[in-house]
Phi, psi and omega in degrees: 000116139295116198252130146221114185240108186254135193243113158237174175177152196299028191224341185186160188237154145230170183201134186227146201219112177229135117300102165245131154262164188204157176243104204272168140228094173078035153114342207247122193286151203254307185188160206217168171187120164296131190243286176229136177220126158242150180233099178073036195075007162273116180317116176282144196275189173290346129340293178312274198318319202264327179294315187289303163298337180291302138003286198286291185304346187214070161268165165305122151318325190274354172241033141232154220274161200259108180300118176297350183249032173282102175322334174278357199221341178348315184269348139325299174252157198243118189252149174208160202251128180279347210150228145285331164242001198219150188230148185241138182224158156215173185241090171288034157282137191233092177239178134301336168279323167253197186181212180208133182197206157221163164217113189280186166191183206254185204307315211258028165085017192274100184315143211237295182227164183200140203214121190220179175248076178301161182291337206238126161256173179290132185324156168060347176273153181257295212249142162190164182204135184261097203256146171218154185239151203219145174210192223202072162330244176306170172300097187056043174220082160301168187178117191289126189266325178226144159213131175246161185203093179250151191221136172212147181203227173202148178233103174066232181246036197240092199303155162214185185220140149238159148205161194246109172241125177237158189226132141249127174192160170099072173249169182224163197239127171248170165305289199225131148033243178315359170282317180270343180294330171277021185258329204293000000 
């Protein structure tokens, strides 16, 4: 995973460049190891680095986000049909994991893409919105392939913007679990 995350506001820029490899089991990251993170063209020290994993690998249940076309998560949300290809879904859980959006898909019912609102935004943003693309990694294994993430607010009385871009790639199929965690 290429992770870049760019921050402004009329007082600071920040701009972060992260390379993780990860371990999904059935959609759910398992574990994560930082391969490189810079913070403004600077090597982040280890601390930094240890932080991030820690982060990724121990999130909040409640900021990671619950896909509506997940069988698991189904009763979370409430759906309506857009069209031919598209469902429009919302959430009253008011987390960071879920939200309001749509997510289309191809002929043969495989989610292609999906674009939501979370209910709970990241501090200091008022507006923000998550879009993804989804593709057919592995042999009968989807998966988002792009992901954006733009967010507007405020830092004191000085507007600002983020935005997010991650690239997933490089996926591998292991026998088990523990095969791929001695891979991290």
């Amino acid at each position: 995973m290429h992770r870049v995350f760019d921050v402004h506001t009329a007082l600071q820029r920040r701009h972060e460049e992260l390379v993780m490899n990860g371990v999904y089991d059935d959609g759910t990251l398992v574990r994560v190891r930082v391969v490189s993170y810079a913070v403004n063209g600077r090597p982040a020290g280890q601390s930094d680095v240890a932080a991030v994993e820690q982060s990724w690998n121990h999130p909040k249940p409640s900021d990671v986000f619950a896909p509506p076309f997940d069988p698991r998560n189904f009763g979370a949300y409430q759906y309506r049909s857009y069209g031919n290809s598209t469902i429009g879904f919302s959430s009253n859980l008011r987390d960071a994991g879920h939200g309001s959006g749509t997510f289309t898909y191809d002929a043969r019912g495989n989610v292609v893409s999906y674009t939501f609102v979370p209910n709970v935004l990241p501090p200091h943003a008022t507006s923000g919105e998550v879009a993804d693309r989804r593709s057919e990694v592995l042999p009968g294994y989807w998966s988002s392939t792009e992901e954006t993430q733009q967010y507007r607010g405020s830092y004191g009385p000085f507007a600002a913007a983020g935005a997010i871009a991650v690239t997933y790639s490089d996926f591998r199929r292991s026998s088990d679990l523990n095969s791929a965690l001695s891979l991290l």
